[in-house]
N, C-alpha and C positions, 0 to 999 in steps of 0.2 A: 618183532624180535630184532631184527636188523636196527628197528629209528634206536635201539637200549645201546646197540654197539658201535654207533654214531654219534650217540649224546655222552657218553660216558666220556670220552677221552675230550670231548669238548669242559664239558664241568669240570674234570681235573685242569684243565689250561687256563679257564679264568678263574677258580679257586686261587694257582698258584700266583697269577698275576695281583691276585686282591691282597694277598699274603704280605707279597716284594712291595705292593707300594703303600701297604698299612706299613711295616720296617721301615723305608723311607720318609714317613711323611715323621717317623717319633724321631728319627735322626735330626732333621730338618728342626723339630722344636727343640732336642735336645743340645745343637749347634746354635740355637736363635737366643737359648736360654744360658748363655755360656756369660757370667760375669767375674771380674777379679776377684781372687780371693778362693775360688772355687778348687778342689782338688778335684783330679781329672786320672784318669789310665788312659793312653792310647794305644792304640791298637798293638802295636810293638811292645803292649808289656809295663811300659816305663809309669813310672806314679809322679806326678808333679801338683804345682799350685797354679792357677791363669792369676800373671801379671795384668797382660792387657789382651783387647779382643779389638780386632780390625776387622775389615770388610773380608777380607777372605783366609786369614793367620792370626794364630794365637798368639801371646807370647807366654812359656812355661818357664816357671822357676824350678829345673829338676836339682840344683842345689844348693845350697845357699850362695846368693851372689852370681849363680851362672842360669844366663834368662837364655832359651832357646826358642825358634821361630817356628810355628807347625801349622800346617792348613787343618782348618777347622773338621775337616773330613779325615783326619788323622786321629780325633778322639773319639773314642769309643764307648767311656762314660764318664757322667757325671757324680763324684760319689758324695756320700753324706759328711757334713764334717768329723761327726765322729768315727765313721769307718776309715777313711783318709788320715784322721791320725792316729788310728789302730793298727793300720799298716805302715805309715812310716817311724812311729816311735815302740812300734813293736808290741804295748798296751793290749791287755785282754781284752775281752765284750765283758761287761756284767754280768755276767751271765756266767763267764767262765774264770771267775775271780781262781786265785790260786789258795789251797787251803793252807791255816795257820799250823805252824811247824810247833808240835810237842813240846813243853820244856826240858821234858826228861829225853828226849832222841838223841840217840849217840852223835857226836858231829863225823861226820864224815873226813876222811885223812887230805890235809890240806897240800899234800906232798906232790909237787908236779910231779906229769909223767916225763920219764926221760929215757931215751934210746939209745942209752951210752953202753962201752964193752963190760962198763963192772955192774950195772945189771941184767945182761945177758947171761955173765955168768953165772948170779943168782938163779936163774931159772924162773918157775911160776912161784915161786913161795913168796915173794915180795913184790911180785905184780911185773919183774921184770919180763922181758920176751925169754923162750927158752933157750938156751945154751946150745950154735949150732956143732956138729961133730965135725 
């Protein structure tokens, strides 16, 4: 009974070391396999394109024309071309195509909204804010 309550917290400690350096070793390929052209997120979020790749820094193009410097330990992934430009040019998945609009659908009122005093005083009947007292 005693070796169960001796081995146990041993198994969890090399379990979680096996864990950390499986994660590491996919980083390690995923930084070895870094080539121009490639869209990347790093860890901070940001979406860019790899200009170029140095021994230990990236170069990203986060926008057109402006190339910034980043250690290769700074990305976080590698993403597919089509998902990279589903997130910068905003573009559905196939999947989630947008459906065709009815011919007969009423069009909807093309009138901006505006928060001026002469439609407050309209109230809600014309979309404006209500009329303070």
């Amino acid at each position: 009974m005693n070796f169960i309550i001796l081995l146990l917290p041993i198994i969890a400690i090399v379990l979680m070391f096996r864990s950390q350096k499986k994660r590491q070793q996919q980083m390690q390929q995923m930084q070895t396999a870094l080539e121009p052209g490639a869209g990347v997120r790093t860890i901070g979020g940001l979406y860019a394109q790899v200009k170029a790749v140095n021994d230990e820094t990236v170069e990203l193009e986060i926008a057109p024309g402006v190339v910034s410097h980043f250690t290769k330990s700074a990305i976080a992934a590698v993403l597919d071309p089509q998902e990279y430009d589903a997130i910068i040019n905003g573009r559905p998945a196939d999947d989630e195509l947008p459906e065709p609009e009815a011919e007969d659908a009423v069009p909807a009122e093309d009138k901006p909204l505006t928060l001026t005093k002469d439609s407050a005083e309209k109230g809600d009947a014309e979309g404006g804010a209500p009329a303070s007292k």
